[in-house]
N, C-alpha and C positions, 0 to 999 in steps of 0.2 A: 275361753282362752284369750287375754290379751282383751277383755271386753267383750268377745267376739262368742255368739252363742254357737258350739261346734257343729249344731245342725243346719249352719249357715255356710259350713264351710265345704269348698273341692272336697270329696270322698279322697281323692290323690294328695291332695293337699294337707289332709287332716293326716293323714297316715305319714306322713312328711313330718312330724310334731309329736309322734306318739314310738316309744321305743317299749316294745311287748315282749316281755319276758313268760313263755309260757311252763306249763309244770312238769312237760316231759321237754328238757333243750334238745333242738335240732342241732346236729353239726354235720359238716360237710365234709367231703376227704380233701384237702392241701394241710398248709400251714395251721398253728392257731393262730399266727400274725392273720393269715388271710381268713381264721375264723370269726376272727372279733374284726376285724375291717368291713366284713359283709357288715358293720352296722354302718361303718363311714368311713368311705373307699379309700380318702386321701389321707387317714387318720397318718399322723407320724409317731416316730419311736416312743417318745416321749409320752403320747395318746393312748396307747397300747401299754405301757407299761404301768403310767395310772391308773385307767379302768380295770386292770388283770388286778393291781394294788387293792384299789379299792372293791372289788368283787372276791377280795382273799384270795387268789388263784396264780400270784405272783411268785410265791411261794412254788409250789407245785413247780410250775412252770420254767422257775431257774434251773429245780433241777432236772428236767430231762436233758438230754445230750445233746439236743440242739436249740432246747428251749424256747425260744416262740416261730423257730423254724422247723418245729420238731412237729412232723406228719400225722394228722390224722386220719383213721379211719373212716369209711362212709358213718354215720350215725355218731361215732366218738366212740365208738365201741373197745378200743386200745384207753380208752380213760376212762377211770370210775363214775358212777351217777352224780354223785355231789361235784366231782370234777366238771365234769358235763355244764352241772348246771352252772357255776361260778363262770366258766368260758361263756355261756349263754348273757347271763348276767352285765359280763365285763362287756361283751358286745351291744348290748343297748344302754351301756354306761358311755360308751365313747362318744355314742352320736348327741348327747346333750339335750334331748328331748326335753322338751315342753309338759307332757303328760309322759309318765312311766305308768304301765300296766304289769304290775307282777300276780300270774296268776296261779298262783300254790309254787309261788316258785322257790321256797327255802326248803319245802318238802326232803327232798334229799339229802338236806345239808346238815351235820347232828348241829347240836344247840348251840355250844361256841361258835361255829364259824357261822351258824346264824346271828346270834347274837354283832359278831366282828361287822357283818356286812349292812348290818342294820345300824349299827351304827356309824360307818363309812356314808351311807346313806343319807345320814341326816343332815351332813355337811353338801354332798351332792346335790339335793334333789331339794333343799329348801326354798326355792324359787318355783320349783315344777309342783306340777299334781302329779299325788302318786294316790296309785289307785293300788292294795294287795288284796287279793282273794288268798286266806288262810285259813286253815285247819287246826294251827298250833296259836294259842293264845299269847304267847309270849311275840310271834309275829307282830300283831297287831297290836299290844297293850297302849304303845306311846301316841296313836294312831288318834288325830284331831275328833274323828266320829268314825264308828265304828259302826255298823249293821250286821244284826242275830239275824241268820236266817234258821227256819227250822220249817222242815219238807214245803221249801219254796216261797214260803211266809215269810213276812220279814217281824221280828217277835219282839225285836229290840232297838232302839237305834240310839249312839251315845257316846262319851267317853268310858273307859273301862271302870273308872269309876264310878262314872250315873248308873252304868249294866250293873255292877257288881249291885248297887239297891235297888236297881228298878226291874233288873230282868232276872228269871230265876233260872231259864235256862243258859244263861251267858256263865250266871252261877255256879251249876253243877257241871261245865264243862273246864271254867277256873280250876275250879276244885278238883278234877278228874288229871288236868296235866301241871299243877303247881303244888309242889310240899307246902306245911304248913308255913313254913319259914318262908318260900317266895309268897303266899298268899298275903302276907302279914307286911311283906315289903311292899307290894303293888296296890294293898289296900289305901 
């Protein structure tokens, strides 16, 4: 990061750079203002309302009845999973991280608003390392190198195009969640 090899850096420090989006979102009972600020205390209006933008959750969000004043429960439990997670999301969006870690973090979210956030994404985080651990191919496809793990092994490593020749199981997992129609586009 910055030149700087991260195992050279403050453990406090490093964590200071790095905004981790995990694959179950934590949320907390206040506000969602004060959900997505636990990423950056002093964020302002304007802070909150683009990362909620770009994490698709802005939406939602207007409409509740007090909307980003509007209460949640301890876990997020009063808002749906994919909801969950796009407030998770929108809260390591604000802080502007150095490195993003999302780790199965679209899981929840059906394919459009994955697709929405990944693409909001490429404008935010072009500067950053983004790191995604995924499940869903279409997650990763646009993804500089990609790594097949299969039971711990690592089987492949590449753009989704070098896997689609070079690895067979990157293949038959393509092939498992893409019609032939998306196959034929991302080939």
């Amino acid at each position: 990061m910055n030149g700087v090899d991260v195992r050279d850096y403050d453990l406090y420090a490093l964590r200071d750079h790095v905004g981790f989006i995990p694959q179950k979102a934590l949320l907390f009972s206040g506000s969602i203002a004060d959900n997505i600020r636990y990423g950056k205390q002093d964020a302002n209006e304007f802070e909150l309302e683009e990362s909620a933008e770009l994490a698709a959750a802005k939406d939602f969000i207007q409409q509740k009845p007090h909307q980003y004043d509007e209460t949640l429960s301890e876990g997020g439990t009063n808002v749906s999973g994919g909801q969950r997670q796009r407030l998770s999301i929108a809260r390591a969006l604000v802080r502007k991280p150095d490195i993003y870690i999302f780790d199965d973090s679209f899981s929840a979210l059906d394919y459009k608003t994955d697709a929405t956030i990944r693409a909001n994404l490429k404008n935010q985080t072009h500067d950053a390392i983004t790191l995604i651990v995924a499940q869903r191919v279409s997650s990763i496809v646009d993804a500089d190198q990609i790594i097949v793990l299969n039971e711990g092994e690592i089987v492949g490593k590449g753009t989704h195009q070098e896997l689609m020749v070079s690895c067979p199981i990157y293949v038959e997992i393509a092939r498992s969640q893409f019609s032939e129609e998306e196959m034929a586009k991302y080939e």
